[in-house]
N, CA, C and O atoms as CSV, one atom per row, in Angstrom:
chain,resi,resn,atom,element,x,y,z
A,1,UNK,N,N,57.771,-0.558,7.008
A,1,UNK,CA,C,59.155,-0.920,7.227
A,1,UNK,C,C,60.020,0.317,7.043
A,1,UNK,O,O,59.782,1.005,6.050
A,2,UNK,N,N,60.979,0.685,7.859
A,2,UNK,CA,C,62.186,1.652,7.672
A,2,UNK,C,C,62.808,1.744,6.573
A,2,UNK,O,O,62.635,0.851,5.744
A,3,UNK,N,N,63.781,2.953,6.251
A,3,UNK,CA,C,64.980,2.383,5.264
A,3,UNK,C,C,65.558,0.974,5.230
A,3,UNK,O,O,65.371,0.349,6.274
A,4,UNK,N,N,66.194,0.357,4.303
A,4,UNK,CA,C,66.933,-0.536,3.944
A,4,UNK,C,C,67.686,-0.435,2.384
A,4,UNK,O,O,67.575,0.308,1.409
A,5,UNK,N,N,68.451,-1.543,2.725
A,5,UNK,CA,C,69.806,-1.463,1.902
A,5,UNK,C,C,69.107,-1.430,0.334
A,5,UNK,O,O,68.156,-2.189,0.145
A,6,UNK,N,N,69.563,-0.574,-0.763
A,6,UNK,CA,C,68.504,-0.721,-1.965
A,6,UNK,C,C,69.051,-2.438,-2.931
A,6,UNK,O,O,68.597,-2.858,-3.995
A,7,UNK,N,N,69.857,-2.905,-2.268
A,7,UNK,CA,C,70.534,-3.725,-3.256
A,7,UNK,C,C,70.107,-5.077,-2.192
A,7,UNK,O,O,70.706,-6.091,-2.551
A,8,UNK,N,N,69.365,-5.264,-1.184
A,8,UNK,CA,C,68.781,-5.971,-1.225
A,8,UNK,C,C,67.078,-5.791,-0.827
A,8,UNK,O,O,66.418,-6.719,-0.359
A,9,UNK,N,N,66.734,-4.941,-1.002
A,9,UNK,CA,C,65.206,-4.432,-0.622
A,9,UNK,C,C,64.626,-5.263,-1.957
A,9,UNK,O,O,63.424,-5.509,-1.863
A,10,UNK,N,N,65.213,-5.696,-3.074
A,10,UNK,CA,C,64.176,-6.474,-4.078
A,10,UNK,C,C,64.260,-7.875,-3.653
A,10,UNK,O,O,63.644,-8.213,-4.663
A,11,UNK,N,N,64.366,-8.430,-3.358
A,11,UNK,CA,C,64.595,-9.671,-2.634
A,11,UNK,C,C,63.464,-9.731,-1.694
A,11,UNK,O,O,62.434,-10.382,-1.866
A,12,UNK,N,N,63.716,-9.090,-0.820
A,12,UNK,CA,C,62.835,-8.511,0.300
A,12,UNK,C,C,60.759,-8.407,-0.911
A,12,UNK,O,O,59.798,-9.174,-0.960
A,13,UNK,N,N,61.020,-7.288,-1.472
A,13,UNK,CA,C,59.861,-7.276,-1.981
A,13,UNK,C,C,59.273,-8.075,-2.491
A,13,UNK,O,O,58.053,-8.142,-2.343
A,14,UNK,N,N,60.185,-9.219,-3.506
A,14,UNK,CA,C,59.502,-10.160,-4.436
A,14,UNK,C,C,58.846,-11.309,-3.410
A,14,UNK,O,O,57.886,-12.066,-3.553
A,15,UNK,N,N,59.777,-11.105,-2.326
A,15,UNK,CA,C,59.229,-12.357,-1.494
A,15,UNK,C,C,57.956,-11.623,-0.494
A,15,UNK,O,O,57.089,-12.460,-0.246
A,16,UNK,N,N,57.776,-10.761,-0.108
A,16,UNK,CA,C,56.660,-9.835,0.416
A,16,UNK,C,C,55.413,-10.187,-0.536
A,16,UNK,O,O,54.453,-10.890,-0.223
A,17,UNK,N,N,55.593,-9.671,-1.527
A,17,UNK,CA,C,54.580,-9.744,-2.899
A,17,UNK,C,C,53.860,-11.134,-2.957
A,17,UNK,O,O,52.632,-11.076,-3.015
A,18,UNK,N,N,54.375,-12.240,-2.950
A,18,UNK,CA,C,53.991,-13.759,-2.805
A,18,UNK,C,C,53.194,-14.030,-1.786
A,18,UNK,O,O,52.280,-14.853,-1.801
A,19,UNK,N,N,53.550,-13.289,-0.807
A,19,UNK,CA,C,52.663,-12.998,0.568
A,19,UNK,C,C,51.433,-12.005,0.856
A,19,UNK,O,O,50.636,-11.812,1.774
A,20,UNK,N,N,51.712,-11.465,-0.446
A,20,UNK,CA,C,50.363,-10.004,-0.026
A,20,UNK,C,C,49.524,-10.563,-0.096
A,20,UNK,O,O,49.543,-11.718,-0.521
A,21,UNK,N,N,48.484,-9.967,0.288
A,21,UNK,CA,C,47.041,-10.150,0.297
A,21,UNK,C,C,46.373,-9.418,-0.736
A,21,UNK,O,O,46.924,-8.361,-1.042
A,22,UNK,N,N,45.278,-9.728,-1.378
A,22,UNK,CA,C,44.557,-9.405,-2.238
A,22,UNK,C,C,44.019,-7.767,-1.841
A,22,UNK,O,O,43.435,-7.383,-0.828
A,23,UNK,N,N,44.521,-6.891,-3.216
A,23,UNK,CA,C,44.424,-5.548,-2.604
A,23,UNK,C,C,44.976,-4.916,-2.090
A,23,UNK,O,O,44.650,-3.730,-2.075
A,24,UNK,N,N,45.886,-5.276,-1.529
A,24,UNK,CA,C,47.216,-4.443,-0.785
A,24,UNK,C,C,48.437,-4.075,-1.539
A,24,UNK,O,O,48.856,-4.916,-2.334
A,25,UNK,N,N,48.976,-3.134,-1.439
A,25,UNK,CA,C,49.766,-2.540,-2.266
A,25,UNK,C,C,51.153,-2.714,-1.131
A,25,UNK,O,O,51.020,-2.723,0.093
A,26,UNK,N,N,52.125,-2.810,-1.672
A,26,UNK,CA,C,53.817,-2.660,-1.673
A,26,UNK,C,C,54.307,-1.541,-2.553
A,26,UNK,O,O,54.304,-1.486,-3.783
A,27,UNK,N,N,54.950,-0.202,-1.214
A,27,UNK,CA,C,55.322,0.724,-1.963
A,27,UNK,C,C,56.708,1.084,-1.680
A,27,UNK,O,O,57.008,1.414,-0.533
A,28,UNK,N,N,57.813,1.047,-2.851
A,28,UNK,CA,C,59.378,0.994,-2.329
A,28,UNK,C,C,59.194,2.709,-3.076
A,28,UNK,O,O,58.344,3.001,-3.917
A,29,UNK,N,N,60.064,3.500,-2.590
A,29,UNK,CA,C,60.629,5.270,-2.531
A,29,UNK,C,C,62.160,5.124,-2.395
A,29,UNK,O,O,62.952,4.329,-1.888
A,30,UNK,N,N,62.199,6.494,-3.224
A,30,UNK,CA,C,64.092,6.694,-2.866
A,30,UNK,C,C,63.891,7.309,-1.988
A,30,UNK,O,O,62.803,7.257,-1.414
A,31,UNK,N,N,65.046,8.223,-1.533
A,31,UNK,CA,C,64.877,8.742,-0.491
A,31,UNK,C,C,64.332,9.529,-0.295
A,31,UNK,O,O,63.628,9.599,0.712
A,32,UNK,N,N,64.465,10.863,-1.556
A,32,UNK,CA,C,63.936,11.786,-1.626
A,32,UNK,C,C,62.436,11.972,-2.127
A,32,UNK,O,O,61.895,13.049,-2.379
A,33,UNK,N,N,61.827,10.594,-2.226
A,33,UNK,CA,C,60.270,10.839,-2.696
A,33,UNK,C,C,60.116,10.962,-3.883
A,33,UNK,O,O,58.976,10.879,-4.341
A,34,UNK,N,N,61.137,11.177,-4.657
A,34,UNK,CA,C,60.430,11.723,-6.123
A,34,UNK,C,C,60.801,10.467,-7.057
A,34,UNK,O,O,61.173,11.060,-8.069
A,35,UNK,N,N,60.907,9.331,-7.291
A,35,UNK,CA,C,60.752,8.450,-7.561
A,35,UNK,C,C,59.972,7.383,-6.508
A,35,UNK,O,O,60.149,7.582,-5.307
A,36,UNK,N,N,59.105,6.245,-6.930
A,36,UNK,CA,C,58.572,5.766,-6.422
A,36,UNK,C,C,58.395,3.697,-6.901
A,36,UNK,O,O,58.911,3.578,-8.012
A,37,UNK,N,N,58.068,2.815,-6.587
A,37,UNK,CA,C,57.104,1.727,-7.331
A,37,UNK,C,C,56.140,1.308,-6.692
A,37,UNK,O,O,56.333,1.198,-5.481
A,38,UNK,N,N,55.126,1.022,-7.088
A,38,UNK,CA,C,53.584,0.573,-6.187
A,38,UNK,C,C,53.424,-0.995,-6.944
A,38,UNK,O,O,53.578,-1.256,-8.137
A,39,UNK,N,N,53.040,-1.988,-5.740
A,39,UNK,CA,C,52.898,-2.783,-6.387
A,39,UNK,C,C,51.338,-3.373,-5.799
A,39,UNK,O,O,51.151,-3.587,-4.601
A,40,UNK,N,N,50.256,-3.593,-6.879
A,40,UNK,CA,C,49.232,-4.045,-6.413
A,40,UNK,C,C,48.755,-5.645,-6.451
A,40,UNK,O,O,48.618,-6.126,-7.575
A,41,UNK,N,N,48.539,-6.349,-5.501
A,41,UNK,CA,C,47.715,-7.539,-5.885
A,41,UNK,C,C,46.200,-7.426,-6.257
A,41,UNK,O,O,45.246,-7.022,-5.592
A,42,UNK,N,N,46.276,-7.863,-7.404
A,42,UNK,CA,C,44.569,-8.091,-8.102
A,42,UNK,C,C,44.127,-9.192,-7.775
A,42,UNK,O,O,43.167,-9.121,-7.007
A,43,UNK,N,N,44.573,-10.575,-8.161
A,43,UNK,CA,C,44.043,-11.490,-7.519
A,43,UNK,C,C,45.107,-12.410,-7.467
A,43,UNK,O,O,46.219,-11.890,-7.380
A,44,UNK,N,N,45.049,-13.971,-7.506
A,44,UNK,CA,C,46.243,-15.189,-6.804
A,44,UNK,C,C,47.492,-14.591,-7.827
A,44,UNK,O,O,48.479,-14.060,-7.317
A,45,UNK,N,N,47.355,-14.728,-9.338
A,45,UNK,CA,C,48.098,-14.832,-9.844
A,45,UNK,C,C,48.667,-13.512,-10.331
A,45,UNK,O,O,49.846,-13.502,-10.685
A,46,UNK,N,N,47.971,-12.429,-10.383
A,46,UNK,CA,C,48.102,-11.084,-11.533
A,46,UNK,C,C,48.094,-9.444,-10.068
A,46,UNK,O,O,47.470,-9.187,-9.038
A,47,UNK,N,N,49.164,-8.806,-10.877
A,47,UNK,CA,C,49.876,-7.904,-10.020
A,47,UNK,C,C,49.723,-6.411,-11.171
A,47,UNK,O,O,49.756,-6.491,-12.399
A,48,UNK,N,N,49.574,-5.270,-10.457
A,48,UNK,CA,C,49.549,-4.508,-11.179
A,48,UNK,C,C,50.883,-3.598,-10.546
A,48,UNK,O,O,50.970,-3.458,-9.326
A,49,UNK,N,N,51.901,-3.001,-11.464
A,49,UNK,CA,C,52.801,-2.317,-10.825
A,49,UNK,C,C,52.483,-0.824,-11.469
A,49,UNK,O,O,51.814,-0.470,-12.439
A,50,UNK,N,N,53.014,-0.343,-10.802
A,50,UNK,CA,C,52.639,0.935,-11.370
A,50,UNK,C,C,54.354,1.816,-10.994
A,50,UNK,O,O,54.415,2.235,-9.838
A,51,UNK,N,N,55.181,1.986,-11.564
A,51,UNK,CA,C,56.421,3.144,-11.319
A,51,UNK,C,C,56.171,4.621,-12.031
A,51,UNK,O,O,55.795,4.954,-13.154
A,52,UNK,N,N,56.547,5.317,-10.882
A,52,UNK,CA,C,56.923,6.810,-11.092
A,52,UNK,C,C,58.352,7.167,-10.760
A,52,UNK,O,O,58.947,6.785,-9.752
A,53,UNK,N,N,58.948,8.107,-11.915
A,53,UNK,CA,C,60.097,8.616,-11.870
A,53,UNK,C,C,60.929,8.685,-13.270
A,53,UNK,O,O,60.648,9.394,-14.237
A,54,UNK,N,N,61.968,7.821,-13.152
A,54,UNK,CA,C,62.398,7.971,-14.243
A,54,UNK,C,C,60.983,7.499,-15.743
A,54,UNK,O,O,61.034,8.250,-16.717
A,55,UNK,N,N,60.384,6.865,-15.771
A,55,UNK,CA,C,59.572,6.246,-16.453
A,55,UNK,C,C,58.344,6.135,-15.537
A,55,UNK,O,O,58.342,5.617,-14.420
A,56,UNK,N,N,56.878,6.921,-16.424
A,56,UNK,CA,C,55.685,6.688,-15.447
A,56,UNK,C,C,55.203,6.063,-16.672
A,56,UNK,O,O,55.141,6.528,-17.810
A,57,UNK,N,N,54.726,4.409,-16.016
A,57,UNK,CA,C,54.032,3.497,-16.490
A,57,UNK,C,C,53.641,2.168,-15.874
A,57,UNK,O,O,54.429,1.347,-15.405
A,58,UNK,N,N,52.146,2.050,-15.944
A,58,UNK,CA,C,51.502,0.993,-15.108
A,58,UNK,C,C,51.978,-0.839,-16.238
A,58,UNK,O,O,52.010,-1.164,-17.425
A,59,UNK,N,N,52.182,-1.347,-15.195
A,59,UNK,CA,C,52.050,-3.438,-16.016
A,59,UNK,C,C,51.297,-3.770,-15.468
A,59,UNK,O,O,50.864,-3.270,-14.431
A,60,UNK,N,N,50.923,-4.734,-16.032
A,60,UNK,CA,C,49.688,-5.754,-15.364
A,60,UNK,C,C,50.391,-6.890,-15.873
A,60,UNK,O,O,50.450,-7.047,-17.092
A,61,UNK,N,N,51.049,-7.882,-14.922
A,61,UNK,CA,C,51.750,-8.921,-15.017
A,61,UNK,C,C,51.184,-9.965,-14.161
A,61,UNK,O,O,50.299,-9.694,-13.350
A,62,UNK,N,N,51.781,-11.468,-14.340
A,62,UNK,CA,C,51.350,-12.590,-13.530
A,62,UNK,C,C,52.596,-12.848,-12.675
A,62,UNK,O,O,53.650,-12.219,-12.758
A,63,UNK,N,N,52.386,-13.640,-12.025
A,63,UNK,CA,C,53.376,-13.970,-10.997
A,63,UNK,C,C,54.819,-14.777,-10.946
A,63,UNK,O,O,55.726,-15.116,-10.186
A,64,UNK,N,N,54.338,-14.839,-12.392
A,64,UNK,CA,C,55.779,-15.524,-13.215
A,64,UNK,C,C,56.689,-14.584,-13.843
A,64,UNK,O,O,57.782,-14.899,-14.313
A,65,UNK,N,N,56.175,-13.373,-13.830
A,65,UNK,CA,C,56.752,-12.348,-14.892
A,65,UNK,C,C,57.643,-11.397,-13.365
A,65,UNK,O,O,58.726,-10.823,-13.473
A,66,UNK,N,N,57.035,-11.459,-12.422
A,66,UNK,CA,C,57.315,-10.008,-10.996
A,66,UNK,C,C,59.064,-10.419,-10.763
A,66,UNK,O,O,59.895,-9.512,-10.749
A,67,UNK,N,N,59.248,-11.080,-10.683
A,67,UNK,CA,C,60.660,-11.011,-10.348
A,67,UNK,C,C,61.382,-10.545,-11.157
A,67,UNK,O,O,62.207,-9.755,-10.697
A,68,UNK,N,N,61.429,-10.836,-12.928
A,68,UNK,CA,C,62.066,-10.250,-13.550
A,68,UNK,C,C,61.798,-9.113,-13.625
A,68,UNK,O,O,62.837,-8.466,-13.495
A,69,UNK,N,N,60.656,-8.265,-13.819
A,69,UNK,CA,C,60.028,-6.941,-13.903
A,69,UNK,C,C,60.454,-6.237,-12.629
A,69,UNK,O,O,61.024,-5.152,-12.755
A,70,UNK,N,N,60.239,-6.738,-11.399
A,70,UNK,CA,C,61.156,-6.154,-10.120
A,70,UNK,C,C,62.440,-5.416,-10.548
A,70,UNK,O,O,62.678,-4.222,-10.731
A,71,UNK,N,N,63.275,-6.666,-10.657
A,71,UNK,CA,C,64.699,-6.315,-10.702
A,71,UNK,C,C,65.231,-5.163,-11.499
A,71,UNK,O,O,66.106,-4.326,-11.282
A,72,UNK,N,N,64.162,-5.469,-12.798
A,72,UNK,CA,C,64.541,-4.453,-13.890
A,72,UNK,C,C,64.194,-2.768,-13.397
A,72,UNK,O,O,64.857,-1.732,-13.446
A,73,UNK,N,N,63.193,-3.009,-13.045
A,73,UNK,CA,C,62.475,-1.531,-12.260
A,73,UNK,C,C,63.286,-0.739,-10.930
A,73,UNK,O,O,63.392,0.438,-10.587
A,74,UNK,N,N,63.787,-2.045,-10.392
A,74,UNK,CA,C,64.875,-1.326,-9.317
A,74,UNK,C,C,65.938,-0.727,-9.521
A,74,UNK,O,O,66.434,0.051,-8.706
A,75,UNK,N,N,66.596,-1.105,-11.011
A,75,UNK,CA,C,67.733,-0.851,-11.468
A,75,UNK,C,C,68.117,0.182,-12.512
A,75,UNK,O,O,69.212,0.638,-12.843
A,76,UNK,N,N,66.221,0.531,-13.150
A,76,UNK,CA,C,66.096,1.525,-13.795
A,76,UNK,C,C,65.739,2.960,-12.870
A,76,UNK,O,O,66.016,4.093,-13.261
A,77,UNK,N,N,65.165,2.684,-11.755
A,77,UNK,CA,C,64.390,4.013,-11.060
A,77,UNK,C,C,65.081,4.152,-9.868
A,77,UNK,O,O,64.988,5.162,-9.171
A,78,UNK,N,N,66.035,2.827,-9.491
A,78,UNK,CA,C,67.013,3.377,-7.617
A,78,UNK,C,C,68.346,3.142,-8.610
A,78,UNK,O,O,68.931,2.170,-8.133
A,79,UNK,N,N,69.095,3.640,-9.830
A,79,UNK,CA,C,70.204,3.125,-10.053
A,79,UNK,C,C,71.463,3.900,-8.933
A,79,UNK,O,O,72.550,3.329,-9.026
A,80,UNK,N,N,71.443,4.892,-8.093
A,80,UNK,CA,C,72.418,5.244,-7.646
A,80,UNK,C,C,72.163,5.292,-6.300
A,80,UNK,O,O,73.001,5.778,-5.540
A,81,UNK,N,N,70.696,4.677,-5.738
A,81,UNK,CA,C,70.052,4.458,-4.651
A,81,UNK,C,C,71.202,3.783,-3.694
A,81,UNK,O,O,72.020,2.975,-4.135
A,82,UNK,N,N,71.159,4.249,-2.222
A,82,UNK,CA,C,71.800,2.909,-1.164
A,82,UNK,C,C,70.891,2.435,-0.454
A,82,UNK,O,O,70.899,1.245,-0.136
A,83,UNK,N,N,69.521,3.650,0.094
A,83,UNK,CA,C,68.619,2.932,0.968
A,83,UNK,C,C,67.224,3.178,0.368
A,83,UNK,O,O,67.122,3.905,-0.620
A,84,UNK,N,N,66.280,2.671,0.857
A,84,UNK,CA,C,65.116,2.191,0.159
A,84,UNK,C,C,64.371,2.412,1.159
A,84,UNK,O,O,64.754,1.768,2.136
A,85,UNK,N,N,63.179,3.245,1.416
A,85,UNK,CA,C,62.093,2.942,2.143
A,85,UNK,C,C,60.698,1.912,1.680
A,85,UNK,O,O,60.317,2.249,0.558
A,86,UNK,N,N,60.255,1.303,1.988
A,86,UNK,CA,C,59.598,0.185,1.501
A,86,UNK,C,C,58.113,0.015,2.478
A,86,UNK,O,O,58.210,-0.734,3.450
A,87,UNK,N,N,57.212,0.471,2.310
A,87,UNK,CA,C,55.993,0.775,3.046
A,87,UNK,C,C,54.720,-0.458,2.061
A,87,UNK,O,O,54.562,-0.542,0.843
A,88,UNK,N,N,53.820,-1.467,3.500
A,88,UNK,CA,C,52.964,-1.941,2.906
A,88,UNK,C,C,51.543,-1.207,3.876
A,88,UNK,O,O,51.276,-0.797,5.006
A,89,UNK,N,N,50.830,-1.432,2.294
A,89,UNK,CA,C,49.704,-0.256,2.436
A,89,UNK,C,C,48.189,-1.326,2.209
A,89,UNK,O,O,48.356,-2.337,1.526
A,90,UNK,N,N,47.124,-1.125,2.646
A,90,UNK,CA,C,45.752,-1.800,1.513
A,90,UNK,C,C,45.216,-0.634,1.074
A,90,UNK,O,O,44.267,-0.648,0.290
């Protein structure tokens, strides 16, 4: 997927994520590359995220936890972000 707006690209992702497939990763970038978030499906319920940038550190969360953990991660690592590149990968 192209750039998009960063203030709604989490919306976009959480609902992508519900849809991934086992093994496939969701990867949102600022613009300039040097921040990043990867998001992996392990299996139905459990997601591994992994962010680089302001804070490099992997979660291993369930599918009840990704939306809040999203939001928070978008707001800590795109806080002055407008567009978002958002690439799905396996």
């Amino acid at each position: 997927m192209p750039w998009m707006p960063a203030r709604s690209a989490d919306k976009l992702v959480i609902s992508q994520c519900m849809k991934l497939e086992k093994g496939k990763v969701i990867r949102v970038e600022s613009f300039k590359g040097d921040r990043w978030i990867e998001i992996r499906k392990l299996d139905e319920n459990n997601y591994e995220i992994t962010e680089k940038g302001y804070n490099n550190t992997t979660y291993n969360i369930t599918s009840e936890d990704l939306k809040s953990l999203i939001r928070k991660l978008f707001d800590i690592e795109f806080p002055r972000s407008h567009q978002v590149r958002v690439n799905i990968t396996s």
